[in-house]
C-alpha positions in Angstrom: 9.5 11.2 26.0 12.9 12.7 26.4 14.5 14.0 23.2 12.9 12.1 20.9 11.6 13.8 18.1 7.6 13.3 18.0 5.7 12.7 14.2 2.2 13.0 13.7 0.9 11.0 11.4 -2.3 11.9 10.3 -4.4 9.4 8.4 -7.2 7.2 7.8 -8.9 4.0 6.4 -12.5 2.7 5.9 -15.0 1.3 3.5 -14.6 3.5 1.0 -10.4 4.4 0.9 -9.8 1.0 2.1 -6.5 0.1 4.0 -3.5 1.1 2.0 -3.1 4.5 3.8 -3.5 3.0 7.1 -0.7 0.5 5.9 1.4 2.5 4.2 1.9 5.1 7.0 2.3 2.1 10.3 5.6 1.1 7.6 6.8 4.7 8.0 5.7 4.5 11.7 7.8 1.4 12.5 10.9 2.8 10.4 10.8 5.6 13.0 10.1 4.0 16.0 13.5 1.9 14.9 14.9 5.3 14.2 14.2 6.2 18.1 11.5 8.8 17.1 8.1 9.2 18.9 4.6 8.4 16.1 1.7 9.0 16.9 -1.4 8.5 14.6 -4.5 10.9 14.5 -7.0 9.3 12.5 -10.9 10.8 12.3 -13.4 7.7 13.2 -13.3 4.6 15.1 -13.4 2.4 11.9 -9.8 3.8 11.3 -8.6 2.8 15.2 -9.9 -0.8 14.9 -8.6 -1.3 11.4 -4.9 0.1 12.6 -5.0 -1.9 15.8 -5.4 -4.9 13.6 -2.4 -3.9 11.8 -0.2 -4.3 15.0 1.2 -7.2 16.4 0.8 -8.5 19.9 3.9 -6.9 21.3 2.8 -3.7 19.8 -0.5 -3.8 21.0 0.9 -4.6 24.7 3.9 -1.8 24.5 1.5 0.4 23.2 3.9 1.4 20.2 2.1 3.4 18.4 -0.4 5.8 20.3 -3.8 7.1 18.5 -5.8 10.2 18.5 -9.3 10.0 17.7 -9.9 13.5 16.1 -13.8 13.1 15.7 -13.6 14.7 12.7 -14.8 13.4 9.2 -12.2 12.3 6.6 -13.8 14.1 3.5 -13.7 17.3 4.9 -10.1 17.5 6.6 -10.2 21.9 6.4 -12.9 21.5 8.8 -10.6 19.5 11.3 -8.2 22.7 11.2 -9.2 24.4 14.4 -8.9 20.9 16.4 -5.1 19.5 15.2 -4.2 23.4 15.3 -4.3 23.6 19.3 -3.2 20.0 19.4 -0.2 21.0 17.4 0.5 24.0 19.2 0.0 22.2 22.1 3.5 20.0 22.0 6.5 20.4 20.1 5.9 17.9 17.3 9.3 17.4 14.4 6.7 16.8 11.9 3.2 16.4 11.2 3.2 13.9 8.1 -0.6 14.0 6.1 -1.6 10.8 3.9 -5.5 11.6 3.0 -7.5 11.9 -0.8 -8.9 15.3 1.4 -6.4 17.6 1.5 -6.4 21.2 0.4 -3.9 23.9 -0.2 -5.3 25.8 2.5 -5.0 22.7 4.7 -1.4 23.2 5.0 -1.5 26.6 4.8 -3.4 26.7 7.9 -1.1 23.9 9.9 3.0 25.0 8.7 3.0 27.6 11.0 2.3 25.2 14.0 5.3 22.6 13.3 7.4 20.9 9.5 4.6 19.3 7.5 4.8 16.6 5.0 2.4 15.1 2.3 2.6 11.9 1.3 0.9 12.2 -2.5 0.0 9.6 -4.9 -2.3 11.5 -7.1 -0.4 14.4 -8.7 -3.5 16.3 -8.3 -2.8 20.2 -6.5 0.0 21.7 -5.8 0.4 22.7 -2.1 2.9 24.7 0.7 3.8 21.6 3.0 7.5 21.7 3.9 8.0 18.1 2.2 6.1 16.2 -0.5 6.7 12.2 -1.0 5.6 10.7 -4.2 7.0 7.2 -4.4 5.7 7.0 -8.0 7.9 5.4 -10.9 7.6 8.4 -13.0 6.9 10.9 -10.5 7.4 14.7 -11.8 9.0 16.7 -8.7 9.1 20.1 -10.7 4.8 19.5 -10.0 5.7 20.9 -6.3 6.6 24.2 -6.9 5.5 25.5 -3.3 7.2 22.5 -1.3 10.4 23.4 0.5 11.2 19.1 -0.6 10.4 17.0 -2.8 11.2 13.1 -2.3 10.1 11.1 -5.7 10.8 7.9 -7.1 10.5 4.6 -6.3 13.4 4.7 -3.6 10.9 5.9 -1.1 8.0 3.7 -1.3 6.8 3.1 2.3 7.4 -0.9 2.3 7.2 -3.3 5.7 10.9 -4.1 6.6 10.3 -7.5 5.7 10.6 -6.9 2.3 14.7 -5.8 2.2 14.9 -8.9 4.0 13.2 -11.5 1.4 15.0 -14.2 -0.9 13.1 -15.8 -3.7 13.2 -18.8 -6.3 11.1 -18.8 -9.5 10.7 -22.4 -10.3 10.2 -24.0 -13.4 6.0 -25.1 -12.4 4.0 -22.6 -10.9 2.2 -24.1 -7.8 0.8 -21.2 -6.1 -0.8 -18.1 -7.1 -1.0 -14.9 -4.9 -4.6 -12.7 -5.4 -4.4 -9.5 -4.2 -7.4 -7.3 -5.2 -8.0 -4.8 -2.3 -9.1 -4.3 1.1 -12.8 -4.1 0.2 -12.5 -5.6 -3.7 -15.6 -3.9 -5.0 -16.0 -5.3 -8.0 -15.2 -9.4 -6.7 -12.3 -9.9 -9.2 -10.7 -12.8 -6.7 -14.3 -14.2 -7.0 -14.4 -13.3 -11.0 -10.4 -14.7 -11.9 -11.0 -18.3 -9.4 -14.1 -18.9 -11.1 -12.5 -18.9 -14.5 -9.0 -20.6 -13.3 -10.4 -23.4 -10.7 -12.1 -25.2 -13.8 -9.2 -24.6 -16.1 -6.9 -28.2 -16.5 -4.1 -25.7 -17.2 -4.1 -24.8 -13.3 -5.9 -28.0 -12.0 -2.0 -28.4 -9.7 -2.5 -25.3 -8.4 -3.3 -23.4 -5.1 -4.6 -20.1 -5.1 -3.8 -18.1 -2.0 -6.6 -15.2 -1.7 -5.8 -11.9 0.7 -9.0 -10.9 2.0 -10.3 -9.0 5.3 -13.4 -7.0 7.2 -14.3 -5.0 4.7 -13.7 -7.3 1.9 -17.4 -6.8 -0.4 -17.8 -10.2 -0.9 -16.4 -12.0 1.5 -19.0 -14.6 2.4 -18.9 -15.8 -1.3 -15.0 -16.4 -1.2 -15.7 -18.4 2.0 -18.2 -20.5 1.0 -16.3 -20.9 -2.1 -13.2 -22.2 -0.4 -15.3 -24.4 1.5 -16.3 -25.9 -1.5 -12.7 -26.1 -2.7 -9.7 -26.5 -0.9 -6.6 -25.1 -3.2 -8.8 -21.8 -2.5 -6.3 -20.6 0.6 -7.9 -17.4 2.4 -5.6 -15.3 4.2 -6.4 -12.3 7.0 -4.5 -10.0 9.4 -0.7 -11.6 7.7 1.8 -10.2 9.6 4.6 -12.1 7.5 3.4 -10.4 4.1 7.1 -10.8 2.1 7.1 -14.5 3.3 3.8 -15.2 1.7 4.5 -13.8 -1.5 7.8 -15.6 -1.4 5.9 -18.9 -1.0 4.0 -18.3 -4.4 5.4 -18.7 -8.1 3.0 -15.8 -9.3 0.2 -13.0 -8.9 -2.7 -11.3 -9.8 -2.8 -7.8 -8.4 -4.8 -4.5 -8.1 -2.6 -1.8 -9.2 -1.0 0.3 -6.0 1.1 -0.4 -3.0 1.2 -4.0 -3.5 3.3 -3.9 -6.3 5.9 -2.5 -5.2 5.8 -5.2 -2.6 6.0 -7.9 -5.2 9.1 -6.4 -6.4 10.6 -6.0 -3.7 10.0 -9.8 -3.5 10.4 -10.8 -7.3 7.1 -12.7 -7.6 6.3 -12.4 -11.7 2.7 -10.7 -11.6 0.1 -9.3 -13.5 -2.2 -6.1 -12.9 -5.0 -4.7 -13.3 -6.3 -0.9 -11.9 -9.8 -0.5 -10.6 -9.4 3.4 -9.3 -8.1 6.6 -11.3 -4.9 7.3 -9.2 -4.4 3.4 -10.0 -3.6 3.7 -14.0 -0.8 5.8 -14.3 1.3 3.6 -12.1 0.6 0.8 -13.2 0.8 1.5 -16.9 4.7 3.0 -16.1 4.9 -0.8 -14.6 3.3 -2.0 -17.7 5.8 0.2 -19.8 8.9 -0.4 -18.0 8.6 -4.2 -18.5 7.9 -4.8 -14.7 4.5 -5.9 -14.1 2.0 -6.2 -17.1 -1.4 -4.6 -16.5 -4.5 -6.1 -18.2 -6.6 -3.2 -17.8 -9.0 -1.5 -15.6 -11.7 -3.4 -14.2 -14.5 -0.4 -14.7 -14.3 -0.3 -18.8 -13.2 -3.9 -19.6 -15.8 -6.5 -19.3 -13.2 -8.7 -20.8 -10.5 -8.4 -18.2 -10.8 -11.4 -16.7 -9.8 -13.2 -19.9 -7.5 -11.1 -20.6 -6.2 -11.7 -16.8 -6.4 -15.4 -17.7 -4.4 -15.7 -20.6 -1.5 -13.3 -19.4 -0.9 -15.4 -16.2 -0.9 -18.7 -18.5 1.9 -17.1 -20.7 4.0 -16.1 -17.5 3.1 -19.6 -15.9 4.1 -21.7 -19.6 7.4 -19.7 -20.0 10.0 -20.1 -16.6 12.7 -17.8 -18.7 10.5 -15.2 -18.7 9.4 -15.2 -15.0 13.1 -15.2 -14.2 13.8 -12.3 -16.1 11.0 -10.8 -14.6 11.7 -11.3 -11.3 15.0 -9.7 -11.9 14.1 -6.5 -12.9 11.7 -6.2 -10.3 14.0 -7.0 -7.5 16.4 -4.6 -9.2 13.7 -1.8 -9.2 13.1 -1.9 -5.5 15.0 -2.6 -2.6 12.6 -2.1 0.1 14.2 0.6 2.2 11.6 3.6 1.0 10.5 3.8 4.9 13.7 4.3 6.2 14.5 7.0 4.0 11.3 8.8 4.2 11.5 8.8 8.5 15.4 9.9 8.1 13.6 13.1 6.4 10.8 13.4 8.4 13.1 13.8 11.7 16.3 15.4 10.4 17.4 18.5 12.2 15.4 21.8 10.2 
């Protein structure tokens, strides 16, 4: 391996936490592999291995890009993982580890900064804790939280985005032909199913195609197939590579609140939100706030959502000033180099 600087990454994604950490953390591990560092993942099951692997493309896969550790450890309980990544660590002189998990304790990286830099990446603001550098790519971040960091990155400038997305242009035409439906790796509560079963009826949106991200662990993914069986402006799309370039494709969106947001402004694609977890509502009420993204509620304590969902979109699709104007401010708010920024300070000299 030369010189090159070797991050950890350690990380993982299942059933129940879904994809976006895995996702999140193969951006950062791309913007350092272009940065000539060494990533290396360390994830706890096999679920998380199979789900990253189907993250990578084919020339990843064959050059072996991004090498994995299976820890055998279990993802709720990441103290009792300490005594394994310790000797690991102090095995090989690692730059950084960098720690994306819900599981995390003070005395998690209490026990691993003497082995090698550490760095959280946070999203819920919840505890305080001693890593060397904290990344919270919220809007309205608060970086006097981390009083016991050596770092703080916050802000918007370093969300973790695919490079794809500083490379995207975009049109908001006057008819909206295609709407984007983005509601989670596992969608637990079937809100694609919910919103298409109010919209494919409608004669407001009878010219419309509604493309649907799904996957593995999507809950209710046999009724979204038979359903765009049954009709075919119902577009399902798995494993996209080309994420920015679909979005671009479509005049509008229906999201979950999270990482994907950030991605639609990054492309400019007018949306509405909605949040369906807690560390989902503060972010997307600042999008809400900040004129960015509206957010229609959270899908737990409004049985009306969906409705509400409905007639939001209608207003964005009946009013092409307003999508323009829209689309400005979110491409204004992010330009999509957040991963590039966070690798420059994971591997910069201590």
């Amino acid at each position: 391996m030369g010189s090159r600087p070797i991050v950890y990454i350690r990380t993982d994604g299942n059933e129940t936490i879904a994809t976006g950490h895995l996702m999140r953390c193969l951006s950062i591990a791309r913007a350092l592999l272009r940065r000539g560092a060494r990533p290396v993942f360390a994830v706890s099951d096999m679920t998380s291995i199979a789900l990253l692997q189907g993250m990578l493309s084919k020339a990843e896969l064959a050059d072996r890009s991004f090498p994995v550790i299976h820890m055998q450890t279990d993802y709720r309980d990441l103290e009792k993982e300490i005594p394994v990544l310790s000797r690991i660590l102090s095995a090989h002189r690692i730059a950084c580890l960098l720690v994306d998990s819900y599981s995390v304790t003070p005395a998690y990286f209490s026990a691993l900064r003497p082995h090698c830099r550490t760095a959280y990446l946070d999203d819920l603001r919840s505890a305080d804790c001693t890593a060397h550098l904290i990344i919270n790519y919220d809007r309205n971040a608060d970086a006097g939280t981390y009083k016991s960091a050596d770092r703080v990155l916050c802000g918007s400038a370093y969300v973790p985005l695919r490079e794809q997305f500083s490379q995207c242009s975009y049109h908001v035409w006057d008819q909206v032909k295609d709407l984007f439906i983005s509601t989670g790796g596992t969608d637990p509560f079937d809100a694609a199913g919910n919103l298409l079963r109010l919209l494919l009826p409608s004669p407001d949106w009878k010219d419309c195609r509604f493309h649907v991200l799904t996957g593995p662990l999507h809950t209710y993914r046999a009724e979204l197939d038979a359903l765009s069986a049954r009709e075919e402006r119902v577009i399902l799309h798995e494993n996209v590579t080309e994420m920015a370039a679909l979005m671009a494709e479509c005049d509008l969106a229906f999201s979950a609140a999270g990482t994907t947001l950030y991605e639609l402004c990054a492309v400019g694609v007018p949306a509405v939100s909605y949040s369906m977890a807690n560390n989902q509502v503060p972010g997307a009420k600042d999008f809400d706030s900040a004129g960015l993204i509206p957010w229609v509620g959270d899908i737990r304590e409004d049985s009306s959502l969906y409705e509400h969902a409905c007639r939001a979109l209608l207003e964005l699709a009946q009013d092409p000033a307003r999508r323009r104007e829209q689309s400005l401010r979110m491409r204004l708010e992010i330009d999509g180099a957040g991963a590039d920024r966070i690798a420059a300070a994971l591997t910069e000299p201590v």
